[in-house]
N, C-alpha and C positions, 0 to 999 in steps of 0.2 A: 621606816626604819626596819632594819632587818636582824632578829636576835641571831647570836653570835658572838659578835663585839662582846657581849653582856658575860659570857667566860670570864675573857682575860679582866673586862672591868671587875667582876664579881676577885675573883681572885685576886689583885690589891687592893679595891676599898675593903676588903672582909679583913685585911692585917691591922694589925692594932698599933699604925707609927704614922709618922707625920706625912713619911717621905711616899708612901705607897700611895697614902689615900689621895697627896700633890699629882702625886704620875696617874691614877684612875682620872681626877678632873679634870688634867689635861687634858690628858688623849680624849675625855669626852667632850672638850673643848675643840677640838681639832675633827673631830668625828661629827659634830652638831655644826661648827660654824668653820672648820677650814677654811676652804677657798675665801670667805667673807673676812676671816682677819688677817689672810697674808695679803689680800687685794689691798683692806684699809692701810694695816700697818705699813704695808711696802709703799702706798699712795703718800703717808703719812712724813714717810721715811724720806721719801724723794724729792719731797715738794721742799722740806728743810735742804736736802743736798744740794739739790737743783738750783734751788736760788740764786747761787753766785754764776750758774753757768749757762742759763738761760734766759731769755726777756720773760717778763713778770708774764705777757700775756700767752708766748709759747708753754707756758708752766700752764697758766688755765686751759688752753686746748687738749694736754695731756691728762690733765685729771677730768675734763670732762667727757674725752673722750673710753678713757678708763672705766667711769661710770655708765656711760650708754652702753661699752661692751658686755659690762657687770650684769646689768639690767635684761640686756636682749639675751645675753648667753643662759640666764636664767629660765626665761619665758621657755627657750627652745629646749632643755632640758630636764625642766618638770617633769611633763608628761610622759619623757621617754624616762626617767630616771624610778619616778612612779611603777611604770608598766615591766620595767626592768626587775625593781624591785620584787613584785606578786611573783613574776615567773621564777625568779632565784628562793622567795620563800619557802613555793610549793617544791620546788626540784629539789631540795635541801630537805622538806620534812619527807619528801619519798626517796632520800639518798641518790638518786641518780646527780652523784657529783660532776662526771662528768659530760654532762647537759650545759655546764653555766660558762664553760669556754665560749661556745657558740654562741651564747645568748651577749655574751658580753663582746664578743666582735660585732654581732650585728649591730648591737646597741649602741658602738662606737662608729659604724661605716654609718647608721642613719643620723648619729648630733654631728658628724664633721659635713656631712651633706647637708643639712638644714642651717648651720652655721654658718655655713658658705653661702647658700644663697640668700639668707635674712640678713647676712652681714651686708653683700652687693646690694640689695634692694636699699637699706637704710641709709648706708655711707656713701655711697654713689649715685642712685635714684631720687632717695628722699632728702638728703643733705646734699649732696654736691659736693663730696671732698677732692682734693688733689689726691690723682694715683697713685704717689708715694704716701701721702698719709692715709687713705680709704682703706690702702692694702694691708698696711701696718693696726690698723683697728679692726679690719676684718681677722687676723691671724691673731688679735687679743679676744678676740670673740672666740675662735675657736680654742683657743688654750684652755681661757676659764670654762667653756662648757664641757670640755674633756675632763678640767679638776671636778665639777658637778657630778656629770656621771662616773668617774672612776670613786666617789665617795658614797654613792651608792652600794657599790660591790664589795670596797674596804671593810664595812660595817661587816662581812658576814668574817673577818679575816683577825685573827688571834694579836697579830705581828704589832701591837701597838707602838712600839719603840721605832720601829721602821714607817708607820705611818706617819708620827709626829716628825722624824728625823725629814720623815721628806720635804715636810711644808717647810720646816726649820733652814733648811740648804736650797729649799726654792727661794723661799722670801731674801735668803740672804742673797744670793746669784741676781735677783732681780732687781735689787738694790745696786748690788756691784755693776751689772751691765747697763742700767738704764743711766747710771749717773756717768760712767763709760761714754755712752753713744753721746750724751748732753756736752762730756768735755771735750770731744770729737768733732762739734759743732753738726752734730746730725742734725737738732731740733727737737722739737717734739714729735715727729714719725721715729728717728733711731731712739728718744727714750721709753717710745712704746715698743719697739721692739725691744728692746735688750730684756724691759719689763717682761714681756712675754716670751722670754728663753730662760727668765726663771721657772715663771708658771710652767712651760712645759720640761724643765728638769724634774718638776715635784711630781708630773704625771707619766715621767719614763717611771720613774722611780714605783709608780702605786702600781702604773701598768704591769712593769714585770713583778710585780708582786703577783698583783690577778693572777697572770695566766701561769708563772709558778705554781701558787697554788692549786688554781682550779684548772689542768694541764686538758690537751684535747687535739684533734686530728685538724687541721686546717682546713677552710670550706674553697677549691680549688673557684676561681673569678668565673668561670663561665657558669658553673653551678649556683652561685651568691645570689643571683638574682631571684630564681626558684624559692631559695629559701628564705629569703625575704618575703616574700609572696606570701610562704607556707604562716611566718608569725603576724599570722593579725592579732589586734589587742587582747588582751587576757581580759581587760573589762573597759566601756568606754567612758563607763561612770567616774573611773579616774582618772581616765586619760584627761577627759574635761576638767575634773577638779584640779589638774597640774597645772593645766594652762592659767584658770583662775584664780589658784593661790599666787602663782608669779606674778601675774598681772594686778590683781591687787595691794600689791606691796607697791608695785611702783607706780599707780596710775594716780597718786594724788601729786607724785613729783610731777609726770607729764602733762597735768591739770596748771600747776604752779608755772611751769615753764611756757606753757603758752598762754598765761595771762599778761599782767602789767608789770608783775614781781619778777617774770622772764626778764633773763639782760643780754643779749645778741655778742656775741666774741667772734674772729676770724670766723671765715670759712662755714659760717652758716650755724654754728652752734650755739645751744642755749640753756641756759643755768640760771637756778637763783640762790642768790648769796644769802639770803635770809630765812632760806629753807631749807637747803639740801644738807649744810655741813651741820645744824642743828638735828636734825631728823637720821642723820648717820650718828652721830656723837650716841643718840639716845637708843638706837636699835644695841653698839655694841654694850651698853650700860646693861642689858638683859643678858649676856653673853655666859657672864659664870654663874647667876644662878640657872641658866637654858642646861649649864651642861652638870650642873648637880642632878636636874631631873635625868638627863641622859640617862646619865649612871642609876637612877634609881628605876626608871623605865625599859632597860635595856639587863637586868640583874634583878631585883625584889618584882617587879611587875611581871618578869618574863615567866620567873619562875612562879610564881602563884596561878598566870592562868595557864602552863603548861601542864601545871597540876591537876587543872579545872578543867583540861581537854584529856588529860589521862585517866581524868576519873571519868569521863565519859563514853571513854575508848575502850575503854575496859572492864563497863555495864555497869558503872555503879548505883547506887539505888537514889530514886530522886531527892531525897533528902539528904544526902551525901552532897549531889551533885549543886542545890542551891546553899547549901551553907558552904561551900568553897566560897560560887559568886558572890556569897553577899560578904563575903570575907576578903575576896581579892576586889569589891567596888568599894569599902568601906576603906580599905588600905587607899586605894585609889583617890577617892573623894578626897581623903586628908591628905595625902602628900601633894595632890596637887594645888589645894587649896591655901595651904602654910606656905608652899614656895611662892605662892602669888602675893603672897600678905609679904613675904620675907622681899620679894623685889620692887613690892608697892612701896615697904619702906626705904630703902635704898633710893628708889626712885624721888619718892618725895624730897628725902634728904639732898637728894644730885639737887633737887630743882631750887631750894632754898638757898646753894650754892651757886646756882648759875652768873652771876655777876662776877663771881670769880673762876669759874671756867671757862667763861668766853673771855677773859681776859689771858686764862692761858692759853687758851687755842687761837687767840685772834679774830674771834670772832665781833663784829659790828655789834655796837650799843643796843640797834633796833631788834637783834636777832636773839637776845633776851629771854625776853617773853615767847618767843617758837621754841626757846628752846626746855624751857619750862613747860608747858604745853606736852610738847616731846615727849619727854621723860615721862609724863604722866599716864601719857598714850600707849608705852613702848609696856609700860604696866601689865597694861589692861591687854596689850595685844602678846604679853606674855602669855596673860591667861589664855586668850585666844589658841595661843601653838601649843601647847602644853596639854590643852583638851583636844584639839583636835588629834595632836599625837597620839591616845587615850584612842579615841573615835577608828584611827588609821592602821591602830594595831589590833585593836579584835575585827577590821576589814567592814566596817559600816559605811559601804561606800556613797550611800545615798545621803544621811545627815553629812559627811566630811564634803561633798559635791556643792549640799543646799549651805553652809557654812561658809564656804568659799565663794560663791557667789554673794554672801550678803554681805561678806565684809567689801568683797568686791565694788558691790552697788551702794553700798554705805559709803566706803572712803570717796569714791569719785563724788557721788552726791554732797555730802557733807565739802570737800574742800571748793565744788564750784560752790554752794553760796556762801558761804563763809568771803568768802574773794572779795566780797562787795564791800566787807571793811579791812583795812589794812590790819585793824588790830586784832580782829579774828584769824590771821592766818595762823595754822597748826591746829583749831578749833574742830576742824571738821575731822580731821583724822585720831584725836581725842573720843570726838563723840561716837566715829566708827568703831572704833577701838572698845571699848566699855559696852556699847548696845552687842555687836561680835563675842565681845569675850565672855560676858554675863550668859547669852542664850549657849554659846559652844560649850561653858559650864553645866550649865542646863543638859543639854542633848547628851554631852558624856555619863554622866548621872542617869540618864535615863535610858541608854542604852547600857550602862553597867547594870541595868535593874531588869532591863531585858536580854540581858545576854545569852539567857538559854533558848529563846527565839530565833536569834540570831545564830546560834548554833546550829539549834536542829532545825530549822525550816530558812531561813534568810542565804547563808552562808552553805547551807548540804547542797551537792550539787544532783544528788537525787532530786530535790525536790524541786532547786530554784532553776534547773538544767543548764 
């Protein structure tokens, strides 16, 4: 996350009405999970429109294919959206504003490049699609990894109104064109595209926002290349934990799909009905309390520890400088701890409900209990993001690295044995979830308790070069 945002948020939750502190939790809604709720919603949206105008099973190759692009577009934009980020941090605390032009084209010539080729490798290579569908989920892949990285850069951008307006006019254009191409008799390749001419109206729309704001000289193509060369990573400690946070999220679905609970559709694809729409229901259940912390992370956090580096900046006396920290970890410790407890309960309460939410969503009798599970999980894996965010902002890139990796090797491990009883499925990414979220708790704590370490020796680049 990159402060800034935390402005314009500061500035309506600080009013004393209903309707401001609604417009802050949006937009921190849109700023924490954009691309993830106009994907669902508009998936959501379609799948009701669609019905009448496509065969039940061209409807499942579309949302499945929608979901692989979700998934790979993520992997491939972590790590640049990560490394994107440090570089616009630091250019921004040294004002060299206009530094973050460039950085943000590069940033986009290398996720449409890796988009492309990961998209071919997987839809073509590894699946086997028809060229008119392969192409049409390859160009969904690259849309959603443009919304990924352009929501990187957003964060540092005041314009909250135009942020949210864009997802708003995407998801609805994507909605409009996809159910479009469906009554057109396209199929499921024209309902992925029309889908993805909304997602990329919502990323004309952020783009010219970017480069609006942060304006700059063009890098002429013969020269592109050079200075590509010239940005090697700012750190490759996060570079790796990008890739590992993505991967992690999804490698208990790719675990599920290629077991027995996998169910084979046209053209080589695979899903399971008893895991994937549970384990999505339960991720967006964390959605508004994710983006209450936004707001509190991105406005009360920002400014305590900017406080905490100005008192430093500006020789203050040691005991100045630790009764800040232990005032900005104490603030820390509780707010992130009450939000956990406040989405544990919600969470619980969804999960006593479950018999009658899978009855409204349609979901199977057996998917139940996954989706209870879920919810339970989505808790604890709150906790998990919520600390590591903590971790990610005062730049501890080695705990956020080993963090990532465990839940990583937790969630695969946990769901392959769990497999071996049908009724343990969701069990394993529960127990990931809570062992992850409990230590990531841990390590925030203990990195707020050492954070003048990590100041002056971890993070100085005198010392650490």
């Amino acid at each position: 996350m990159m402060a800034g945002i935390g402005f314009a948020l500061k500035k309506l939750s600080s009013q004393d009405n209903l309707a401001s502190r609604s417009l802050a939790g949006g937009h921190a809604i849109m700023i924490a999970s954009g691309p993830w709720i106009v994907i669902m919603v508009g998936l959501a949206m379609l799948h009701i429109l669609g019905r009448p105008l496509l065969d039940p099973m061209d409807l499942k190759v579309f949302s499945i294919l929608v979901i692989y692009s979700f998934a790979l577009s993520l992997v491939i934009t972590s790590p640049i959206s990560l490394d994107a980020t440090l570089r616009v941090s630091r250019i921004l605390f040294q004002r060299r504003f206009e530094e973050v032009h460039g950085i943000y084209l590069a940033a986009v010539f290398i996720t449409t490049l890796l988009s492309l080729i990961a998209g071919t490798v997987v839809f073509f290579l590894l699946i086997g699609l028809p060229l008119g569908l392969g192409l049409a989920a390859i160009i969904c892949v690259v849309q959603v990894s443009h919304l990924w990285l352009a929501m990187s850069f957003v964060a540092a951008i005041k314009q909250y109104g135009t942020v949210t307006s864009a997802f708003a006019l995407g998801l609805s254009c994507s909605i409009i064109f996809g159910t479009s191409a469906a009554a057109l008799g396209n199929g499921p390749g024209g309902m992925l595209i029309g889908f993805s001419i909304g997602l990329c109206i919502s990323f004309c729309i952020l783009n010219f926002l970017i480069l609006k704001t942060f304006p700059g000289p063009l890098t002429a193509l013969r020269d592109l290349p050079a200075k590509l060369r010239e940005m090697r990573p700012v750190s490759a400690t996060f570079i790796a934990a990008g890739v590992c946070s993505a991967l992690a999220v999804w490698i208990d679905k790719i675990i599920v799909w290629q077991s027995n609970e996998g169910t084979a559709v046209a053209d080589g694809l695979i899903y399971s009905a008893r895991y994937d729409s549970p384990m999505f229901m339960a991720y967006l259940s964390i959605v508004p309390v994710m983006s209450i912390l936004v707001v509190w992370l991105e406005t009360t956090f920002f400014n305590n520890y900017r406080h905490y580096r100005d008192i430093v900046h500006s020789g203050g006396t040691l005991r100045q400088i630790d009764e800040q920290r232990a005032s900005l970890a104490q603030n820390a410790v509780d707010t992130v701890f009450s939000a956990f407890l406040i989405q544990l309960t919600i969470s619980v309460s969804l999960a006593v409900m479950a018999p009658l939410l899978a009855d409204l969503l349609g979901l199977p009798y057996d998917a139940i209990s996954v989706l209870r599970l879920a919810l339970v999980g989505a808790a604890f894996h709150f906790l998990f993001q919520a600390s590591c965010g903590v971790i990610l902002f005062v730049q501890y890139g080695k705990a956020y690295l080993w963090l990532q990796v465990l839940f990583l090797v937790l969630n695969a491990a946990g769901t392959a044995i769990m497999l071996s009883n049908p009724d343990y499925l969701g069990l394993g990414y529960v127990l990931a979830s809570i062992a992850s979220g409990t230590l990531a708790y841990a390590a925030m704590r203990q990195a707020l308790g050492t954070l003048n370490r990590l100041t002056f020796v971890v993070n100085n680049p005198a010392i650490s070069g």
